[in-house]
TIBAMI-34106 format. One line per 8 residues: number of its first residue (from 1); their letters; for each residue y, x, z of N, C-alpha, C. Coordinates in pm, whole numbers. Each point is the difference from the previous one (the first is absolute). Example, Ala and Ser with C-alpha at 12.3 -4.5 7.8 and 13.67 -1.06 7.14 Angstrom:
! residues 2
1 = AS = -569/1319/780/119/-89/0/120/90/0 ~ 105/-35/-72/119/82/6/109/-77/73
! end
This chain:
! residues 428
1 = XXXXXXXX = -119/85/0/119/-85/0/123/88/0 ~ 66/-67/-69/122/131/-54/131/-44/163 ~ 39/139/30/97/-34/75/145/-50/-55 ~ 44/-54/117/152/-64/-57/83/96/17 ~ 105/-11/-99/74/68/-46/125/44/92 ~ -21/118/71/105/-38/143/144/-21/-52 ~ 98/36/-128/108/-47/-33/-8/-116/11 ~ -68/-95/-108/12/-126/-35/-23/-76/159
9 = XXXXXXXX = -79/56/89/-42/-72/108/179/-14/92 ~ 41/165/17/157/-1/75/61/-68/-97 ~ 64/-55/-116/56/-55/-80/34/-199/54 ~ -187/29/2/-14/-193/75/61/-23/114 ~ -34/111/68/57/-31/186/140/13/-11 ~ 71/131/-71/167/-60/-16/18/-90/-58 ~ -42/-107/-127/31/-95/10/-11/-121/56 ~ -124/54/53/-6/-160/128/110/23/85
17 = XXXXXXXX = 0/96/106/115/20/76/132/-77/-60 ~ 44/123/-106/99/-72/-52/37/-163/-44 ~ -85/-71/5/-12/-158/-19/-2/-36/106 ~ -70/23/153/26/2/56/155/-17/104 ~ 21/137/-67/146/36/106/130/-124/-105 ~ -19/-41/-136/77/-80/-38/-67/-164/23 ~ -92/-40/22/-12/-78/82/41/-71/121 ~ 23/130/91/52/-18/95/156/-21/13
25 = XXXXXXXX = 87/87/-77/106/48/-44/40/-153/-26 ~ -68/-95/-89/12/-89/-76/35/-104/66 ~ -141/-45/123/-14/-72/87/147/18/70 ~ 37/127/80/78/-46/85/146/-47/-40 ~ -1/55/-177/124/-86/-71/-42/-123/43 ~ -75/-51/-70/-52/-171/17/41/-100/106 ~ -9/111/147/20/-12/89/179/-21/29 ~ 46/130/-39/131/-44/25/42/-102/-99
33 = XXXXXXXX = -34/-48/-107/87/-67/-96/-79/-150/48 ~ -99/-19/29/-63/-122/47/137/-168/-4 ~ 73/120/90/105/-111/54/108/-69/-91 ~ -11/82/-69/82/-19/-144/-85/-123/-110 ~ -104/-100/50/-18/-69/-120/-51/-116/112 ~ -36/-124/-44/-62/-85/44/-156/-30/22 ~ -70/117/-72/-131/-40/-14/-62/143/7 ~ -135/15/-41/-45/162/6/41/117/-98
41 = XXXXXXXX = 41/74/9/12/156/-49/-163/96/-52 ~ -47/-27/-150/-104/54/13/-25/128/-55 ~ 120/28/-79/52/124/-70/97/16/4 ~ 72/142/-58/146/53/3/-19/128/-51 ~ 145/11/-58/35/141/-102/110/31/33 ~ 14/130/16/159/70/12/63/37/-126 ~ 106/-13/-7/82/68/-108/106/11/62 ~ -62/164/79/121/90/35/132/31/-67
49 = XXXXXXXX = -27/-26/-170/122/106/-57/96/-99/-20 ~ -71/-143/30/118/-150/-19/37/-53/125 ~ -74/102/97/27/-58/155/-19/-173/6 ~ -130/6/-49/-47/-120/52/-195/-21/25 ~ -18/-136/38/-129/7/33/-47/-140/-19 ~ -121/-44/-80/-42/-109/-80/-126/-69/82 ~ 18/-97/59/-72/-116/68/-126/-73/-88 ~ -139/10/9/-30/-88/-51/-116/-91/97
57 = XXXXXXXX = -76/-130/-59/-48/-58/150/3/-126/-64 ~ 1/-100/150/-11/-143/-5/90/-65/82 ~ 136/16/-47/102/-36/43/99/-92/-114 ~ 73/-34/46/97/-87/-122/156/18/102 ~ 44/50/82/152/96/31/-24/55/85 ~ 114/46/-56/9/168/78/188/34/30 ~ 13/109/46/81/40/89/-18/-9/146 ~ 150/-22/91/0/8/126/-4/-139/65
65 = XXXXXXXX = -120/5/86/6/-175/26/30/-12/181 ~ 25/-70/-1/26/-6/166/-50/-151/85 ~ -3/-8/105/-70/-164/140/117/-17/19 ~ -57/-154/-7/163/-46/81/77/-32/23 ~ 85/135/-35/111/17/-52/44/113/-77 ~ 92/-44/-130/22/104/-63/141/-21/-71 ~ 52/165/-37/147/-21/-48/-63/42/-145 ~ 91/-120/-105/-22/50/-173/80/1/-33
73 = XXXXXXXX = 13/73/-82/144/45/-101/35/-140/-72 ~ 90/-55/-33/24/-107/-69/-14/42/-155 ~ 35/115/-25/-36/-37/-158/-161/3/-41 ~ -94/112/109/-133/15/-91/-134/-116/59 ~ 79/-34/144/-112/-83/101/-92/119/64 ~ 53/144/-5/-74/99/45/73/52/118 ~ -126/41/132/-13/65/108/67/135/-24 ~ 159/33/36/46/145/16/-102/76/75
81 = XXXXXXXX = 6/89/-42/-85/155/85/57/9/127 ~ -80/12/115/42/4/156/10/-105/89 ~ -14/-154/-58/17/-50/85/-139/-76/30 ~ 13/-33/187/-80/44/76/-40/-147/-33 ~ -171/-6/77/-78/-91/13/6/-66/141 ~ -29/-150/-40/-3/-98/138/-129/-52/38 ~ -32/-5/138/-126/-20/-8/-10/-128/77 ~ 65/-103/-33/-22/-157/34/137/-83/-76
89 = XXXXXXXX = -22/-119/31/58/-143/-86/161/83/56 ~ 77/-59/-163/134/49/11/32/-164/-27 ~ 98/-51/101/63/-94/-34/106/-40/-37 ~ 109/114/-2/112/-51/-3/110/206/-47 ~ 65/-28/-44/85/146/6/150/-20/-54 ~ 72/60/35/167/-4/-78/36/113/-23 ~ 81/47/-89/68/103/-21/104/60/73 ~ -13/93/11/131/106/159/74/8/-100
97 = XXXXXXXX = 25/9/-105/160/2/-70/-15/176/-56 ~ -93/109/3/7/78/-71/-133/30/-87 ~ -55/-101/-6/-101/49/-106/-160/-26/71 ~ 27/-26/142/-113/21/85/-48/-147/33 ~ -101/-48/47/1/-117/82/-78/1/166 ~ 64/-98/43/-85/-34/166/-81/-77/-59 ~ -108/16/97/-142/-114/-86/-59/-18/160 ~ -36/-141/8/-81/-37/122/-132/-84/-66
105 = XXXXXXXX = -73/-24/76/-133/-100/25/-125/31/101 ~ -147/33/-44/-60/40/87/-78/96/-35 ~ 89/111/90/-75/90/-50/-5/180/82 ~ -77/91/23/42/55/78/50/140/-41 ~ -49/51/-120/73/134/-65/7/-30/-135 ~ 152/135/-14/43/-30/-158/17/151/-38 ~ -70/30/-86/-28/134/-43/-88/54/96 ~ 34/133/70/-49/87/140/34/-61/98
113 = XXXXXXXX = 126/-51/-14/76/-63/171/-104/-114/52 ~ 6/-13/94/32/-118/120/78/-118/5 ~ 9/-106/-55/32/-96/8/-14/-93/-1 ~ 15/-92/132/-64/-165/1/125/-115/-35 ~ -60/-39/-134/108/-101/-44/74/-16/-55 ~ 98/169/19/146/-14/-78/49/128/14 ~ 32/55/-146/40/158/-23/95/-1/-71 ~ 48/123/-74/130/6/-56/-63/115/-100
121 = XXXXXXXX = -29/4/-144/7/20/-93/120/66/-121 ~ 2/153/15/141/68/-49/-17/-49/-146 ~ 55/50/-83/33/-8/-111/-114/86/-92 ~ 6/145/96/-115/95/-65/-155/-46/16 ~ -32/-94/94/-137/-33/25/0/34/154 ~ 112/77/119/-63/33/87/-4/-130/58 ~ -71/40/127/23/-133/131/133/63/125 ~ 79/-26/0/81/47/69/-22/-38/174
129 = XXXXXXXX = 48/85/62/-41/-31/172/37/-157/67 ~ 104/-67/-80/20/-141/56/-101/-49/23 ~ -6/-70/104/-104/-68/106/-109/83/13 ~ -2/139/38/-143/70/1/23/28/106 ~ -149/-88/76/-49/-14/167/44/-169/7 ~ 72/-64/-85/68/-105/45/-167/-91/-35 ~ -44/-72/58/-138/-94/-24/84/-191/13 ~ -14/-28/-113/-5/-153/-16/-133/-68/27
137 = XXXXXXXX = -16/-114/78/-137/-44/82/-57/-93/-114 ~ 42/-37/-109/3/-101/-73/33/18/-116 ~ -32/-84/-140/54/32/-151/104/-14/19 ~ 91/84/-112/146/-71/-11/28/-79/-176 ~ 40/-98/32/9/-107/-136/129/28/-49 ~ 93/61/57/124/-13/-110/123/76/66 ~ 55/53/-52/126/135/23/127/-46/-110 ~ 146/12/69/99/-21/-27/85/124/45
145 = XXXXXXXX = 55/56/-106/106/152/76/132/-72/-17 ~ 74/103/103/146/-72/-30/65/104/103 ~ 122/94/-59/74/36/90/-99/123/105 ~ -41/88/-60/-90/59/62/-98/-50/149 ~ -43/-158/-23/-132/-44/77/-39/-67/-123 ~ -144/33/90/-137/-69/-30/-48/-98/-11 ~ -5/-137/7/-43/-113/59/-150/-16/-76 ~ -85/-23/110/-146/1/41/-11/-158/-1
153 = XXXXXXXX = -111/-40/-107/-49/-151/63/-186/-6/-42 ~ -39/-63/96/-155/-15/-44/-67/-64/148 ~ -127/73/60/-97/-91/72/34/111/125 ~ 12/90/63/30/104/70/108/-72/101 ~ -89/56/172/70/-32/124/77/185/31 ~ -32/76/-50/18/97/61/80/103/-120 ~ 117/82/26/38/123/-74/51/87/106 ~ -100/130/-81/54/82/102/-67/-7/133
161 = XXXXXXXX = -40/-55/19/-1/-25/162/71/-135/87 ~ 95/-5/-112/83/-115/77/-46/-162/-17 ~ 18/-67/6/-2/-145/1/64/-51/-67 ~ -78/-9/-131/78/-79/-108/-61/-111/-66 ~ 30/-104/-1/-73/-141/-18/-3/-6/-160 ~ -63/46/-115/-27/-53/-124/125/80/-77 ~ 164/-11/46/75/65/-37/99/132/51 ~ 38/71/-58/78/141/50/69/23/-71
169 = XXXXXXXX = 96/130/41/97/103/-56/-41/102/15 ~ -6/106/-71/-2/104/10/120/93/-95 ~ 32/98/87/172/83/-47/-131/158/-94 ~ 61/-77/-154/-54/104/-72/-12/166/28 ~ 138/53/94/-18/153/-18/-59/2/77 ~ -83/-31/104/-108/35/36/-89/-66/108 ~ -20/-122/-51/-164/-103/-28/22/-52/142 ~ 137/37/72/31/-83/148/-41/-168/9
177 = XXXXXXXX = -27/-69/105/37/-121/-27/115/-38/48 ~ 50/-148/-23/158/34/37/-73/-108/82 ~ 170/-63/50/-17/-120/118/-58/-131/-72 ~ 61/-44/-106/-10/-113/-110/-110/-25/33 ~ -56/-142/91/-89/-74/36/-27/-145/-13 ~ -45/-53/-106/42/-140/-40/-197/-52/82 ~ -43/84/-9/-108/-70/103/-66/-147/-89 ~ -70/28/-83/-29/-124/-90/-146/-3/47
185 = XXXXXXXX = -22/-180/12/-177/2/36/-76/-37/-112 ~ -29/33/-92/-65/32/-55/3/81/-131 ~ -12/-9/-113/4/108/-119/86/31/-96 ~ 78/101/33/146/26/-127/-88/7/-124 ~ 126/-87/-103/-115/32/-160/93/102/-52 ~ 143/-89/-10/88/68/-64/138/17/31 ~ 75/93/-60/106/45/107/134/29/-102 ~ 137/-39/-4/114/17/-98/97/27/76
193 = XXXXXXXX = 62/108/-23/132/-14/48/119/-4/-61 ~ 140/-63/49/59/-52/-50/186/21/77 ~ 65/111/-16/90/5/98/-43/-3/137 ~ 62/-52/85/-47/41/139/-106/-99/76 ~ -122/-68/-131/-79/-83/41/-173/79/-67 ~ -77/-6/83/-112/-12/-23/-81/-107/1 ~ -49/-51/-153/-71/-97/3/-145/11/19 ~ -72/-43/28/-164/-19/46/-39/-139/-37
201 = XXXXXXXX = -123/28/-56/-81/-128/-46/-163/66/102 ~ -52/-146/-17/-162/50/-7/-57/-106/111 ~ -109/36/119/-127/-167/16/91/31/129 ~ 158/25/66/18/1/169/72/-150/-6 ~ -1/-53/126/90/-73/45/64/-20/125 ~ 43/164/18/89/9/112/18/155/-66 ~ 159/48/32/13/114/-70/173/7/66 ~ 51/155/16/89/14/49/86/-88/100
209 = XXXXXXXX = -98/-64/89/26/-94/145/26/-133/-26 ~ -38/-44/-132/6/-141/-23/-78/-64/-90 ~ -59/-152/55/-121/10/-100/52/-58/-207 ~ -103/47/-62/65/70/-117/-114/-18/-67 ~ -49/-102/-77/-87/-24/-74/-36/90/-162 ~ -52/116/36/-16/62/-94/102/34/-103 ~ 117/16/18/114/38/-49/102/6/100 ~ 63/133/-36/156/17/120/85/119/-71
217 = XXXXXXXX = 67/-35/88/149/128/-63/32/27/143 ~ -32/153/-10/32/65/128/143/112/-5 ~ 54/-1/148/91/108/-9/-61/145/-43 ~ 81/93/-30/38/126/-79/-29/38/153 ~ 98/-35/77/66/44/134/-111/27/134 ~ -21/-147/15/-57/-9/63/-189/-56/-27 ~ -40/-52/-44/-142/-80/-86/-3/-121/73 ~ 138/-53/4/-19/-133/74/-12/-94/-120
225 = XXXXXXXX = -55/-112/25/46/-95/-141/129/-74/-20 ~ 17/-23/-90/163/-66/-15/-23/-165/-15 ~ 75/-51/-15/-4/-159/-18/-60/-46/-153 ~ -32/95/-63/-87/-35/-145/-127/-38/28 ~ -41/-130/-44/-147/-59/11/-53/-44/-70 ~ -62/9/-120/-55/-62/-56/-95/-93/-30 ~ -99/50/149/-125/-57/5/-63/-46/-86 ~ -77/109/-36/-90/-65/-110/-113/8/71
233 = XXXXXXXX = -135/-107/-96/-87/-62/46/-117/75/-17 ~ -19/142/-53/-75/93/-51/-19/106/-35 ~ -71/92/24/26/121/-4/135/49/-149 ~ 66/105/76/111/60/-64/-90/110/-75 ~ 28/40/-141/-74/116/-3/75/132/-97 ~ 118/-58/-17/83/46/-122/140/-21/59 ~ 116/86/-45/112/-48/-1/101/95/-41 ~ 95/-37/-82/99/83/-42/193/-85/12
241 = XXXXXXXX = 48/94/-24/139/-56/59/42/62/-160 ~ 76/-127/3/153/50/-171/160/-54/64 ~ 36/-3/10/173/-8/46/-42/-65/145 ~ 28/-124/-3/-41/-116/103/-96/-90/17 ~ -64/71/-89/-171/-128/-27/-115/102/35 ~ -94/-45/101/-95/60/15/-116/-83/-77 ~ -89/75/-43/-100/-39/-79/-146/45/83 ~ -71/-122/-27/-109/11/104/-115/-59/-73
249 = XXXXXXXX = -125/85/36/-146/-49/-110/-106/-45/128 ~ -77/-39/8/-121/-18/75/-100/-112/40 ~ -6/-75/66/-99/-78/-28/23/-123/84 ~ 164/-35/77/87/-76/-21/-13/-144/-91 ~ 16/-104/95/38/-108/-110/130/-75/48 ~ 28/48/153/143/-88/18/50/118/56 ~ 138/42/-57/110/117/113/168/-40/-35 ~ 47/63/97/174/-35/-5/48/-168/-20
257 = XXXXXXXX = -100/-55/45/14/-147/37/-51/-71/-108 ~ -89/29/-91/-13/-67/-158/-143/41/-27 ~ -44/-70/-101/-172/10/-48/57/129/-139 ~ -73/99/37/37/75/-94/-164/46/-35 ~ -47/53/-51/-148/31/-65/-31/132/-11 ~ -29/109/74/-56/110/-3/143/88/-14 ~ 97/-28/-64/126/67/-42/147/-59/28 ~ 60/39/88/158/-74/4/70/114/19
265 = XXXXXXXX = 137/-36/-33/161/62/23/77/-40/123 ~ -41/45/38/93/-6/170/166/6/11 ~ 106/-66/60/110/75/26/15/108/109 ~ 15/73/-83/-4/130/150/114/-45/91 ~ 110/-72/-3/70/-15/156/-60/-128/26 ~ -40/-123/-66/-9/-127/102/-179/55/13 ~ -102/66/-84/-119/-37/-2/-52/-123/-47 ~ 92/-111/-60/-64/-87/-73/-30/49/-152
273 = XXXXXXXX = -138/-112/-70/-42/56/-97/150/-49/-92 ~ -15/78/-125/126/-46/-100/-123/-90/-87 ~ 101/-34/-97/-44/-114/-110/-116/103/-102 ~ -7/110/-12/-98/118/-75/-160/-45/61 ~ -30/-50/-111/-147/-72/58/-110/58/-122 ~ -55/67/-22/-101/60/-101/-132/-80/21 ~ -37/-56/123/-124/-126/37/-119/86/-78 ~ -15/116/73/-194/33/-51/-72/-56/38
281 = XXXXXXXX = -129/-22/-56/-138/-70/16/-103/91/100 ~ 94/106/24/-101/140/53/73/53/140 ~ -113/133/55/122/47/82/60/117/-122 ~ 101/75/106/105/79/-41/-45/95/77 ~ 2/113/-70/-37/160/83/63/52/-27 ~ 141/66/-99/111/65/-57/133/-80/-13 ~ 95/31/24/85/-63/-61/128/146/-12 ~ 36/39/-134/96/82/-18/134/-49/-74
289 = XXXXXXXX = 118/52/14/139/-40/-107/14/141/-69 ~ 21/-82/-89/69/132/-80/146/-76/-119 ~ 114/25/39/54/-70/-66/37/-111/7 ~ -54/-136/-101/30/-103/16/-155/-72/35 ~ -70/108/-22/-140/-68/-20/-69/13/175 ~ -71/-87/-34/-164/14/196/-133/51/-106 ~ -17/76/32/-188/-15/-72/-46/-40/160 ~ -102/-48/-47/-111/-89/126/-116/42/-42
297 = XXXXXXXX = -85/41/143/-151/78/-38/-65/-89/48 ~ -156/-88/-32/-44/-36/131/-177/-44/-54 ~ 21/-181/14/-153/-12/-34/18/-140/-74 ~ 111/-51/-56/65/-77/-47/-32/-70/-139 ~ -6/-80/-48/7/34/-170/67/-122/-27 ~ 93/-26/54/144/-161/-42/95/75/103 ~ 120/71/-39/144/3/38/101/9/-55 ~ 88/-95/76/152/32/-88/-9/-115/-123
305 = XXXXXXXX = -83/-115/32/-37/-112/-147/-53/35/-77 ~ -127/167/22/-52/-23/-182/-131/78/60 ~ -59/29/-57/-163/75/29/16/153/5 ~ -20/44/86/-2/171/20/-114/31/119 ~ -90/72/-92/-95/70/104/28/116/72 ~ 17/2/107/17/20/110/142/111/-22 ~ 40/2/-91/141/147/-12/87/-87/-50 ~ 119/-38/28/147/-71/-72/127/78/23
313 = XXXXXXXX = 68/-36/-98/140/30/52/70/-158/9 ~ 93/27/65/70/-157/38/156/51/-14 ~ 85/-126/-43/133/53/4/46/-52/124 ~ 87/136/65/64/-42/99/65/-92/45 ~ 56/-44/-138/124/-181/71/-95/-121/-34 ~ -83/-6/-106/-35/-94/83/-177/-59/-10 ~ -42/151/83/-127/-3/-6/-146/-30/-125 ~ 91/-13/-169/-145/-13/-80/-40/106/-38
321 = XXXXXXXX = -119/-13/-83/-41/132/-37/65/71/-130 ~ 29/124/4/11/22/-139/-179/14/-100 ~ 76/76/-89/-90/-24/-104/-133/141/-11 ~ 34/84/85/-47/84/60/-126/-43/40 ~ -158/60/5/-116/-34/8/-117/18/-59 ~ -9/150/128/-105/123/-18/-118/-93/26 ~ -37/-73/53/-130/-88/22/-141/66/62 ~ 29/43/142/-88/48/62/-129/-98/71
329 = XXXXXXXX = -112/42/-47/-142/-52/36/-55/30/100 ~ 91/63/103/-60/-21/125/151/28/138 ~ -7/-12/63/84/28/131/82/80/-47 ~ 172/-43/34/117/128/-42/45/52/185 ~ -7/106/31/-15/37/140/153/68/62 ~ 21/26/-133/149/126/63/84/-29/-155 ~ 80/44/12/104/24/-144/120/89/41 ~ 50/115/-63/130/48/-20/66/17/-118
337 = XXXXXXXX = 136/17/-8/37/14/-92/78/127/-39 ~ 1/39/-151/50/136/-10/69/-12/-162 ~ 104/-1/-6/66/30/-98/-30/-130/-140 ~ -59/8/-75/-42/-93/-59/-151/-10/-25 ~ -94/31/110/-106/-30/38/-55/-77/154 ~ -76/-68/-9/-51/-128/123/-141/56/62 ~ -18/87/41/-156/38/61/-46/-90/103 ~ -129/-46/-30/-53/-91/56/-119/83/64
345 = XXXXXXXX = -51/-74/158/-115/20/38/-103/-76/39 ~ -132/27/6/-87/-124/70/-85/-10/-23 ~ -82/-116/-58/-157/13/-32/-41/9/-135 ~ 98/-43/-69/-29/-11/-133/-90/92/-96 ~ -37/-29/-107/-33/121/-113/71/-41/-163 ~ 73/-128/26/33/-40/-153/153/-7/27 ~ 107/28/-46/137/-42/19/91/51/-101 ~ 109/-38/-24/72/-3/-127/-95/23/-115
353 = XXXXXXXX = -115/-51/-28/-41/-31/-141/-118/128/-25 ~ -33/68/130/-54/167/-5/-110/-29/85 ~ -123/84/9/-25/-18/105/20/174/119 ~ 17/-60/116/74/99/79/-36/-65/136 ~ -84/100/56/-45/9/115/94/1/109 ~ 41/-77/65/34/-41/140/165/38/4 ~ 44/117/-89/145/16/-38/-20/-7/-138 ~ 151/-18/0/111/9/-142/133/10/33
361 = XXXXXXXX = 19/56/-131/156/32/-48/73/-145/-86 ~ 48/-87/33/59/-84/-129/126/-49/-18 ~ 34/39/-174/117/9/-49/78/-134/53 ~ 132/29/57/96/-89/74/39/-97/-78 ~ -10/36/-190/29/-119/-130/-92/-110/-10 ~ -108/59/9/-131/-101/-83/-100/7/101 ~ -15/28/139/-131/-10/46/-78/84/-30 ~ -60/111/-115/-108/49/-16/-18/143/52
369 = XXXXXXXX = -117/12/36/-24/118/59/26/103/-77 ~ 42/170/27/63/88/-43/-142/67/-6 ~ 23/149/-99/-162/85/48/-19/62/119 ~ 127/-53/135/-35/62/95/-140/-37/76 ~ -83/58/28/-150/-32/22/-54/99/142 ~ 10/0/86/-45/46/147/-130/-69/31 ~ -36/-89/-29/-115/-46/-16/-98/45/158 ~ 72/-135/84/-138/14/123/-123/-53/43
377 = XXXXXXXX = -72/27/72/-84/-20/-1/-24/-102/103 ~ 80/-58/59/5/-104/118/159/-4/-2 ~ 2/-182/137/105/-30/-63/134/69/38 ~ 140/-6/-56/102/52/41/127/-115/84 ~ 33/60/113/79/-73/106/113/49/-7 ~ 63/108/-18/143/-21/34/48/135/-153 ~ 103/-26/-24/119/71/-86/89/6/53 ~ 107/138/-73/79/20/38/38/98/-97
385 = XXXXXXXX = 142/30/-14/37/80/-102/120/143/77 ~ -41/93/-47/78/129/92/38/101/-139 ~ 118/-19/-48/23/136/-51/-64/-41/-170 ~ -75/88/-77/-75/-14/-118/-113/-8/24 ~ -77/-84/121/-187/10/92/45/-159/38 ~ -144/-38/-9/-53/-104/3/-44/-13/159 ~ -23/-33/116/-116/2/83/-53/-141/64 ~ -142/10/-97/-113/-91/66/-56/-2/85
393 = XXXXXXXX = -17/-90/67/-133/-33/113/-59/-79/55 ~ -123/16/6/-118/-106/11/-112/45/63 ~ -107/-93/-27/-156/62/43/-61/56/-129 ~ 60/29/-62/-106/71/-138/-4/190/55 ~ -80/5/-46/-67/143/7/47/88/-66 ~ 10/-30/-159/65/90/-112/88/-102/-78 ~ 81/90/-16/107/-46/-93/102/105/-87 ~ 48/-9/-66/51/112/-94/-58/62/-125
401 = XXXXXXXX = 14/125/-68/-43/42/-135/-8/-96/-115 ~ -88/4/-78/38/-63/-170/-162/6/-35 ~ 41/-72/-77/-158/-28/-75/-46/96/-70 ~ -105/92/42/-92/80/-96/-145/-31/-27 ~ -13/-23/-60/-176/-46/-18/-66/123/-41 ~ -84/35/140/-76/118/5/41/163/-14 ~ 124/-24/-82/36/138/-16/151/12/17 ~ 10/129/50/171/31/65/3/136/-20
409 = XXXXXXXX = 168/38/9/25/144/-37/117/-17/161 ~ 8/100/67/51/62/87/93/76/-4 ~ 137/51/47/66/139/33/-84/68/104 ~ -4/100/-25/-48/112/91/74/66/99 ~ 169/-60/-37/83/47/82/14/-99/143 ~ -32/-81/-35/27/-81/108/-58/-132/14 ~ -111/-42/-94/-99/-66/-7/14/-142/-65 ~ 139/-11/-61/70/-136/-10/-77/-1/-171
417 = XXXXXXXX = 6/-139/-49/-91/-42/-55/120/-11/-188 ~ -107/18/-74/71/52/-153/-51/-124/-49 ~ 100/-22/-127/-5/-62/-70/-147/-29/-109 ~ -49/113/-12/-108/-13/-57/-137/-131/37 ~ -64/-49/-91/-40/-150/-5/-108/-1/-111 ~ -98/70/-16/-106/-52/-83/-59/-136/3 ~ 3/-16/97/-64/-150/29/-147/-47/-24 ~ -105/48/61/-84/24/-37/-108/-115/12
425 = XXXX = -74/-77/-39/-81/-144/47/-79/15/45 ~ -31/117/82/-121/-23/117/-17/189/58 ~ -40/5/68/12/66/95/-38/157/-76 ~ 57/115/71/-31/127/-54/-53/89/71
! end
C-alpha cells in the first residue's frame, strides 16, 4: 500500500484549519451583525475596499431596530446609530425642546442605566442623569413640560420616595420633586398645559382638594383646582388646548353640562361644552390641532356627519369632517403632527390606502400614507415629535429599518444600513 503523500497530506490540514479559522471568523460576524436584520443571518461577505458588508438569510428588514421605544428620523423611518434600548411598555414621551425627549411608562432600564418609568433621552442617544436613583412605584401614562417642570401623570402613589397620588412635578435640572400636589384618586391619562393652568383628564374623581370628575384645571402655583368643572361622565383620555377651547377625546357621553359623544370643546374659563359637536359613534384616544383643523384618533367609524374609520380631521368652528380620510382598519392610538405630515399610531396594518404596520406617516392634503415605513411589530401608544426624530412607543419588540427580503448590504463604518436591495424571493 503506497504511502500518502506527506505534502499533499500538510496541504489538507492547512486547509481545513484555514476553513476552519474563517468559519469561525464568519460566525462571530454573524454574531455581531445578527442585530441588524429581523430574521436569521446565514451568510456574509466583506468588501473591505467598499467598506461594507453583505447580509444574506431569512429575513425581510434590516437595519437598527429597537422595544418599546424608539426615536426615527422623519425622513427615512430609520433608528439613528446610538440610541439606547427600553426594556418595557413605553407609554407616553414629549419633547425637551432640543432634539431629545422625556419618555415614561413601565419600565425599568433604558440603554445601560437604571430607570423605573421615566428618563430623559439627549439628542445624541445618551440617557442623561435626570431622575437616576429617582424610582416611580407605578406606570406613568402621560408627561406635559412647561417652563422647566415636568408634569407626571399615570397609576403611581409614590416618586422619589415621596407621596405622590397618580400625579407630580418634577424640576427638570435635576429630577427633584417639587411641592405641586394635586393628590388625584385615581389614574392621570392626560396632561396640557396652558398659561398658568394645568389641565388633567383621566378615571379620578377627586383631584387637587375637590371632587372633580375626571377632568380639572389645576393651579401652576399651587395644584389646587380652580372653579373649572366639567364633569364628565367618563373616562378623559385625550386633551389639547387652542386659544380658549379645550378639546377633549375619551369615552365620555355627557361633559360641561351637555351630551357630547366621545369628543367635545370645552370653554376653558366657564368649562361649559361650546356648540363644536363632532358626535362619534366610538371612543376617542387622540385628539390634536393643528391650525384650523382637530384630527381625532380612536375606534370610531361615523364623526363629524360622515364615515371615518377610526382617523378624522374635523374643522374647528364647526365640528364636520373634512375631506381628509386615511381609513384605518384597526384602532388609531396616538397621533402627532409635523409640518405637513399626520403620524398615526395603534393597532392597525392598513391606513392611508398602504398597508403599514401599527405606524404611519400621512400626507396632511389627501390622507395617504407617505413611504415612511418603521413598520412594528406590536401595537404603537404614544408619538411625539422632537427636532427632525420621530419617537414611538408601545409594546412591540422591533420596530425600525426598511424592507429587505433576505439580502442587505451594510457600512462597515458604523453599521447603518445601504441602499442596496436585490430583493430576493426566498431565503439565502
Amino acid at each position: 500500500m503506497a504511502k500518502p503523500n506527506r505534502n499533499i497530506l500538510k496541504s489538507l490540514i492547512l486547509a481545513l484549519v484555514y476553513i476552519l479559522t474563517i468559519s469561525v471568523e464568519a460566525q462571530e460576524l454573524i454574531e455581531k451583525y445578527q442585530n441588524k436584520v429581523n430574521g436569521e443571518v446565514f451568510t456574509l461577505d466583506v468588501d473591505e475596499s467598499n467598506g461594507l458588508i453583505y447580509l444574506g438569510g431569512d429575513f425581510i428588514r434590516a437595519g437598527n431596530f429597537r422595544s418599546y421605544g424608539a426615536v426615527l428620523d422623519q425622513n427615512t423611518g430609520l433608528v439613528p446609530e446610538g440610541m439606547p434600548k427600553v426594556d418595557g411598555a413605553v407609554l407616553t414621551s414629549v419633547s425637551d425642546g432640543a432634539g431629545g425627549y422625556y419618555i415614561g411608562g413601565n419600565f425599568t432600564q433604558v440603554g445601560t442605566e437604571a430607570r423605573r418609568n421615566l428618563a430623559h433621552i439627549n439628542v445624541n442617544g445618551t440617557v442623561t442623569s435626570f431622575v437616576e436613583g429617582l424610582s416611580i412605584n407605578g406606570p406613568v401614562e402621560t408627561l406635559a413640560l412647561s417652563d422647566g417642570i415636568l408634569y407626571v401623570g399615570g397609576h403611581f402613589t409614590s416618586v422619589g420616595g415621596v407621596v405622590r397620588n397618580r400625579i407630580a412635578a418634577l424640576n427638570v435640572s435635576n429630577g427633584s420633586v417639587t411641592d405641586w400636589n394635586p393628590n388625584a384618586n385615581n389614574t392621570v391619562r392626560t396632561l396640557a398645559v396652558f398659561g398658568n393652568t394645568v389641565y388633567a383628564g383621566g378615571d379620578f374623581s377627586g383631584i387637587g382638594g375637590l371632587d372633580r370628575n375626571r377632568i380639572a384645571s389645576l393651579n401652576v402655583s399651587d395644584g389646587l383646582s380652580t372653579a373649572w368643572n366639567p364633569n364628565a361622565n367618563g373616562t378623559v383620555r385625550s386633551l389639547t388646548i387652542d386659544d380658549n377651547t379645550v378639546y377633549v377625546g375619551g369615552t365620555f357621553t355627557n361633559i360641561g353640562g351637555a351630551v357630547r359623544n366621545y369628543i367635545a370643546g370645552l370653554n376653558g374659563s366657564s368649562g361649559l361644552a361650546t356648540a363644536w359637536d363632532p358626535d362619534a359613534n366610538g371612543i376617542i384616544n387622540s385628539v390634536v390641532v393643528s391650525g384650523s383643523t382637530l384630527y381625532a384618533g380612536g375606534d370610531f367609524t361615523n364623526i363629524g356627519g360622515a364615515s371615518r374609520n377610526r382617523i378624522a380631521a374635523l374643522n374647528s368652528s364647526d365640528g364636520l369632517a373634512t375631506n381628509w380620510d386615511p381609513n384605518a382598519n384597526r384602532t388609531v392610538r396616538s397621533l402627532a403632527v409635523s409640518g405637513s405630515v399626520v403620524y398615526a399610531g395603534g393597532d392597525f396594518f392598513n391606513i392611508g390606502g398602504q398597508f403599514r404596520d401599527y405606524i404611519a406617516a400621512l400626507n396632511i392634503t389627501d390622507g395617504q400614507a407617505t413611504d415612511w415605513d418603521p413598520s412594528a411589530d406590536e401595537s404603537v401608544f404614544s408619538l411625539s415629535v422632537s427636532g427632525s426624530t420621530v419617537h414611538a412607543g408601545g409594546t412591540f419588540t422591533l420596530i425600525g429599518g426598511k424592507n429587505r427580503n433576505h439580502l442587505a448590504a451594510l457600512n462597515l463604518s458604523d453599521g447603518s444600513l445601504t441602499d442596496w436591495n436585490p430583493n430576493a424571493n426566498d431565503r439565502v
